[in-house]
C-alpha positions, 0 to 999 in steps of 0.5 A: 280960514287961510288958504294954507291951513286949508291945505294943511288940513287936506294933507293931512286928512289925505295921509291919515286916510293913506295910511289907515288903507294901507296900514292893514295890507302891510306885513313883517317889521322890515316891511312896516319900518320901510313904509313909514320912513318912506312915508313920514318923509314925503309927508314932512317934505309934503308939509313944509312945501304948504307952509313954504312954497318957495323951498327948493326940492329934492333934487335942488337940495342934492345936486350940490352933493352928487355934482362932484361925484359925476364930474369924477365919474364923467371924466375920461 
């Protein structure tokens, strides 16, 4: 097997046995809606990361958009 379908596997493995412990410790819709978003976005950025390592990461991808922001904010 490749060296990334392997860790394809182990991520996923990885998230279903997360969420299976997880999954009855959780109470009220807001509660649940809240942890999959959270959830089913850090395992999609966890995802592309395998496939392609050379993807720029959360804080890459938003410093462009809050860099403005602080120049206006840090200014006297």
């Amino acid at each position: 097997m490749n060296a990334p379908v392997n860790h394809l596997i182990l991520l996923i493995v990885a998230a279903a046995g997360m969420l299976a412990y997880d999954w009855r410790k959780l109470r009220g819709a807001r509660t649940i809606i809240a942890y999959l978003t959270l959830y089913i976005s850090g395992f999609t950025i966890a995802f592309l990361l395998v496939i392609n390592p050379n993807l720029p990461g959360p804080t890459q991808v938003l410093r462009p958009l809050f860099l403005p922001l602080a120049k206006l904010l840090l200014k006297h």
